[in-house]
C-alpha positions in Angstrom: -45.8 -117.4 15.8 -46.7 -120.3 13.3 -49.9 -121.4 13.4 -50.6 -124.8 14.5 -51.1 -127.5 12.1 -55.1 -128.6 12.1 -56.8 -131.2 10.3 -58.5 -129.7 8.0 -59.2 -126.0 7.1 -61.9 -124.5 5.0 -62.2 -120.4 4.3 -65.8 -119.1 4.1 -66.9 -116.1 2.5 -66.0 -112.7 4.0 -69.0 -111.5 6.3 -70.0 -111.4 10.0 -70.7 -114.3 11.5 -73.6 -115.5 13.9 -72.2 -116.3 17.6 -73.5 -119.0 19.8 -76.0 -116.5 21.7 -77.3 -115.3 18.0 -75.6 -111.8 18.4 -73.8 -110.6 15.1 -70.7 -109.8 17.2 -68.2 -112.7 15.6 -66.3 -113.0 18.6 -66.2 -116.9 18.3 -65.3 -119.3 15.4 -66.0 -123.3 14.8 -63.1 -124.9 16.3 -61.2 -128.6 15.8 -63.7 -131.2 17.2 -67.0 -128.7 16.4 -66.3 -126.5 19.9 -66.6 -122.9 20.2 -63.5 -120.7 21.2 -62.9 -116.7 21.3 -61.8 -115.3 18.6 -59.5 -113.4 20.8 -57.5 -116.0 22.3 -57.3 -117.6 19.2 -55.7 -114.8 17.6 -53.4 -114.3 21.0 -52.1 -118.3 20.3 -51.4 -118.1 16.5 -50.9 -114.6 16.2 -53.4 -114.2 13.5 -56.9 -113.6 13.2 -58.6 -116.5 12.3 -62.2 -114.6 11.6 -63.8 -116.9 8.5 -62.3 -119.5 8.9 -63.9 -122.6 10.0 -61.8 -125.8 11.1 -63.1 -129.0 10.3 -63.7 -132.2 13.1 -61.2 -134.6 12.6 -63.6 -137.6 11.4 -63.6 -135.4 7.7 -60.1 -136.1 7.3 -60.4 -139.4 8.3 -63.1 -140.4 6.1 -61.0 -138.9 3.3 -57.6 -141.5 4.5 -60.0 -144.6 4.5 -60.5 -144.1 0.4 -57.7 -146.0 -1.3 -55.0 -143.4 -2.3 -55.2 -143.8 -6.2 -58.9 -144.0 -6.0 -58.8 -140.4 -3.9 -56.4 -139.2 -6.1 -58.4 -139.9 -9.5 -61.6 -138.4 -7.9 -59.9 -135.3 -6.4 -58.4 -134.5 -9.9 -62.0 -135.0 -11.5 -63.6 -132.6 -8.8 -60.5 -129.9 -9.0 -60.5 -129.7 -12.8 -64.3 -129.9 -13.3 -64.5 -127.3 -10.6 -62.2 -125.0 -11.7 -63.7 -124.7 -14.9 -67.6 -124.8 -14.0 -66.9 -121.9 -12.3 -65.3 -120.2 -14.3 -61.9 -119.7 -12.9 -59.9 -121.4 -15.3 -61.0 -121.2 -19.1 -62.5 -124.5 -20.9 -60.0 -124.3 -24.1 -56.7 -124.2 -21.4 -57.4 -127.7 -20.4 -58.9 -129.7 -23.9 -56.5 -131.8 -25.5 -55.1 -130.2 -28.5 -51.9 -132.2 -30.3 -50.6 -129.9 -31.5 -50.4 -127.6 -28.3 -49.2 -130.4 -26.9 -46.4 -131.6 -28.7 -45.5 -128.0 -30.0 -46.1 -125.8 -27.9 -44.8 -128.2 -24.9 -48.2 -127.8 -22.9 -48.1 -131.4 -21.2 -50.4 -130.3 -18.7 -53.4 -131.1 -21.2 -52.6 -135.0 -21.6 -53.5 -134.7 -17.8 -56.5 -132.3 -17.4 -58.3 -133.9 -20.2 -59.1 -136.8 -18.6 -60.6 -134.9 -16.1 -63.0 -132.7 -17.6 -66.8 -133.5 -17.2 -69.5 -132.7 -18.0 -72.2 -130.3 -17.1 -75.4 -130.2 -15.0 -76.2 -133.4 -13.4 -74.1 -135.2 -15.6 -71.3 -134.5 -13.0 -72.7 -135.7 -10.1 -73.3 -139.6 -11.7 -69.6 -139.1 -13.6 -68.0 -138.4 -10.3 -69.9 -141.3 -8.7 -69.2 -144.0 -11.6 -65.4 -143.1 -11.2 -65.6 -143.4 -7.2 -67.8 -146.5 -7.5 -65.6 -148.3 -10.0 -61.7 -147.4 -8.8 -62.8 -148.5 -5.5 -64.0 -151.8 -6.6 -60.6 -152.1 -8.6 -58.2 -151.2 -5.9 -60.0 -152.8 -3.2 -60.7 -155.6 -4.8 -58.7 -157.6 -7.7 -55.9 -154.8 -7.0 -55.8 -154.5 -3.2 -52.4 -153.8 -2.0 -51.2 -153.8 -5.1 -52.2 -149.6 -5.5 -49.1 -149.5 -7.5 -49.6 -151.9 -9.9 -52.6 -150.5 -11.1 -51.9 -147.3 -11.3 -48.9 -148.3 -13.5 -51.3 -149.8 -15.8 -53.8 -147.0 -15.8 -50.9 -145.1 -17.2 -50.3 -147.5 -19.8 -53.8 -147.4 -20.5 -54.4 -143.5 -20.8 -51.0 -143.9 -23.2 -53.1 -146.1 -25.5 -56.1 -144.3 -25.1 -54.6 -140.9 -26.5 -52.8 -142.8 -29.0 -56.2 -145.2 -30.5 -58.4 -141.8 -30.0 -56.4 -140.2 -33.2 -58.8 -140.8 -35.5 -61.7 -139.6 -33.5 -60.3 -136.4 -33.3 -61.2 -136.4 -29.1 -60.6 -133.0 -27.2 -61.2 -134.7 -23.8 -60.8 -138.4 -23.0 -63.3 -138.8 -19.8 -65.7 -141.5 -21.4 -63.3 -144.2 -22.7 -61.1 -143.7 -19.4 -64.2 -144.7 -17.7 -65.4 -146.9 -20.0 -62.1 -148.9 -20.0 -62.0 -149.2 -15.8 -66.1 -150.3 -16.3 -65.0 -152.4 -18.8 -62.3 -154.4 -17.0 -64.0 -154.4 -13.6 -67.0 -155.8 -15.5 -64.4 -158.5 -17.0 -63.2 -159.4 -13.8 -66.4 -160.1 -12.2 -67.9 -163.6 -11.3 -69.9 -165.0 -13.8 -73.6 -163.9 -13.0 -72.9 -160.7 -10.9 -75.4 -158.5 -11.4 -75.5 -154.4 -11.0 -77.7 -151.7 -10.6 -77.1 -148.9 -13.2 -78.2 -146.3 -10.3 -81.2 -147.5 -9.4 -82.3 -147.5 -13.0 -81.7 -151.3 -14.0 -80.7 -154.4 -12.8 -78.3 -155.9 -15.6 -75.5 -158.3 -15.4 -72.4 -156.6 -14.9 -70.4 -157.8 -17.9 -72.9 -155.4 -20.2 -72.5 -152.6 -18.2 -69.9 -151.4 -20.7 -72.0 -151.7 -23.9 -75.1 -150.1 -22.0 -72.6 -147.0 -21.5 -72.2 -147.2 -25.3 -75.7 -147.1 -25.9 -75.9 -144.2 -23.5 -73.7 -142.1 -25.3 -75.2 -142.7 -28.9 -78.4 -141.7 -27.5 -77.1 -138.8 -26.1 -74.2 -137.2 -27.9 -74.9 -139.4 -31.4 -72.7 -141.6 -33.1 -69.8 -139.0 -32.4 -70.1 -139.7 -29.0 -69.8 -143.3 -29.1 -67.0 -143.3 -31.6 -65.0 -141.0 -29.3 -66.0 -143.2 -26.2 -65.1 -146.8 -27.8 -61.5 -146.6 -27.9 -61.9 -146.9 -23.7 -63.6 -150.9 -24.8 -61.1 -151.3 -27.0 -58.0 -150.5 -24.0 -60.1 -152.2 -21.3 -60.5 -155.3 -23.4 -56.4 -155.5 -24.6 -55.8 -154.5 -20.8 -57.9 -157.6 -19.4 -56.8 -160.0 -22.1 -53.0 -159.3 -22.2 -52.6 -158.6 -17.8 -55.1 -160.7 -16.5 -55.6 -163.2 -19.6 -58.9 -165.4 -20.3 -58.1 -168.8 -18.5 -58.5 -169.6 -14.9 -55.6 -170.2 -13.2 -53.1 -168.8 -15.9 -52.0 -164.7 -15.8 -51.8 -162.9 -19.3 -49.1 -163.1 -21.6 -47.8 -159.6 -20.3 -48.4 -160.0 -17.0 -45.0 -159.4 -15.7 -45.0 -155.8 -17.4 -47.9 -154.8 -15.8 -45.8 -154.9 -12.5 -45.5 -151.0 -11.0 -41.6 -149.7 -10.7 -40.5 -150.2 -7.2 -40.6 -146.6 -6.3 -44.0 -146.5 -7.3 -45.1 -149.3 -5.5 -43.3 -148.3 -1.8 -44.4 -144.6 -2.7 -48.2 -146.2 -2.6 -47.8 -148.8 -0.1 -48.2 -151.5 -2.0 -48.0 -155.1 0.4 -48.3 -157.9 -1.8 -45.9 -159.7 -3.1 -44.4 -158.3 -6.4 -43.9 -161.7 -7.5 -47.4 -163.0 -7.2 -49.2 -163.0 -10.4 -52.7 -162.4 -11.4 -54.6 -165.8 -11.4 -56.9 -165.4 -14.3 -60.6 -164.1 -14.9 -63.1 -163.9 -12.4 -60.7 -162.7 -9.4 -62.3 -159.6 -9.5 -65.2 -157.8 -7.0 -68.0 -159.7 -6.1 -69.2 -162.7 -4.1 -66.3 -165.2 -2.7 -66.9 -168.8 -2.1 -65.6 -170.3 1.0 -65.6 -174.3 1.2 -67.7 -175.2 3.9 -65.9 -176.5 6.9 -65.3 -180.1 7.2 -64.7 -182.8 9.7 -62.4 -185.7 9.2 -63.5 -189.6 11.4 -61.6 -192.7 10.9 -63.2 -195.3 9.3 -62.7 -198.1 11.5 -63.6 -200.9 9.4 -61.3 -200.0 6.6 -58.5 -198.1 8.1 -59.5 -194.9 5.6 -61.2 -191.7 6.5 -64.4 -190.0 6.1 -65.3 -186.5 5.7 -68.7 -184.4 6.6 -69.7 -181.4 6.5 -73.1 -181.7 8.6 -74.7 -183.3 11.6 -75.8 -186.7 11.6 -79.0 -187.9 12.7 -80.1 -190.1 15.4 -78.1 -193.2 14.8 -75.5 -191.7 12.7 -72.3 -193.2 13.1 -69.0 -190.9 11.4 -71.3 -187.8 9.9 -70.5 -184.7 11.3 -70.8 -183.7 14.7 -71.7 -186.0 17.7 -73.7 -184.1 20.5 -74.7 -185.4 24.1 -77.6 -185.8 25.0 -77.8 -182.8 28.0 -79.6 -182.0 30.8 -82.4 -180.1 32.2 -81.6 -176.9 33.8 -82.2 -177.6 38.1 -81.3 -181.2 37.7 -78.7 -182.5 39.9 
């Protein structure tokens, strides 16, 4: 009998298992929804034992469905790859770019897992977070319901970022492919938006990309910065030449940042593929909303007046006229 479909499954390690009345007897397992059923009858339904494994509540998998799906997708790739090879299952050298591997020996895989290799120690925990932090922001913000889109220019982008990395001779391309999302998110802020570089600084957002420069001469040297600023370099052509530098006006190739139609429907992009991006500052941050206003005719001239507060005590076309009211208890 096939066993039913469940949200979310996760195998522990092999071992006995405590039951709810602390005997080591695993006769029960952790259930969909966190409740305890017999192993027994279990096994009798799906006609297989299901000792060690433990099935998930739903609200994990939903949690999971509410990220945006190319902003899940980059971040699962970064924790797969990084995890594989932090523990050891899959060597180092069998995921670094290496051209001529590549292009010889047909081992395409690489232009993919090197953008996905971190670091180690607690490196991975903020590299994982700046990614998360940052593609959410994007695809939730300047690129919401446009999934497709962006991904189609993220493509474009890792293209160029292989390509302008030649001459820095980079094995793995993690640092400009975030420093080029930081450094058009930062470009497509409101002027004066500030961020906290976790709970370090306070900085305005548009040098968050050169203070990730300075980061990684200070910690790798001047190799590390080399290999990192071809990711300014893509960000800045990718802001300028999609998005352009005027209000109002998209960038020159603007209309070939547009995702094929099969990607866009496979991402479930809404917006309208013909609506162009309107300039800079579109991107995350603070939205101003005229404040509502109220229209009176003038009746001395014919024209109208508008307001957008109360008047005072003798006012007589400025916002909103209230009556006088009455006592609570009066007839």
């Amino acid at each position: 009998m096939a066993m039913r479909r469940y949200d979310f499954l996760m195998f522990v390690a092999a071992g006995t298992n405590q039951s709810a009345d602390g005997r080591g007897n695993n006769h029960s397992i952790e259930a969909s929804g966190g409740k305890l059923c017999d192993r027994g009858i279990l096994k009798a339904q799906h006609g297989q034992d299901l000792t060690g494994i433990i099935i998930m509540p739903d609200g994990i998998l939903a949690a999971l469905r509410k990220i945006p799906p190319l902003t899940r997708f980059l971040c699962g790739s970064y924790v797969g790859i990084t995890g594989l090879v932090l523990s050891n299952i899959v060597a180092r050298d069998r995921v670094l770019y290496v051209a001529r591997l590549v292009y010889q020996s047909f081992e395409i895989w690489r232009l993919y897992t090197s953008f996905f290799l971190g670091s180690f120690g607690l490196s991975v925990i903020f590299e994982v977070a700046f990614l998360y932090r940052t593609m959410d922001g994007l695809e939730t913000g300047p690129y919401a319901r446009r999934s497709g889109d962006l991904a189609w220019q993220l493509f474009v982008s890792c293209a160029a970022i292989v390509a302008t990395s030649y001459p820095v001779n980079s094995f793995r391309f993690l640092s400009p492919f975030l420093l080029c999302i930081v450094y058009l998110s930062s470009s497509l802020a409101p002027p004066g938006t500030k961020t906290n570089f976790f709970g370090l600084v306070t900085l305005p957002v548009i040098y968050l990309p050169y203070l990730m420069l300075v980061l990684d001469f200070l910690v790798g040297g001047p190799r590390a910065m080399a290999q990192s600023l071809p990711g300014a370099l893509v960000g800045h052509l990718w802001w300028l030449c999609i998005w352009g530098d005027q209000v109002g006006r998209p960038g020159p190739y603007a209309n070939y940042g547009k995702a094929p139609r099969w990607l866009a429907n496979w991402l479930g992009d809404t917006r309208d593929p013909e609506e162009q991006p309107s300039g800079v500052n579109m991107g995350v941050g603070v939205q101003v909303v005229a404040p509502r206003t109220t229209i009176y005719p003038n009746a001395g001239s014919g024209a109208s007046e508008t307001s957008t507060g109360s008047s005072g005590d003798g006012g007589s076309n400025a916002g909103y006229k209230w009556g006088s009211g009455q006592r609570l208890g009066n007839s």
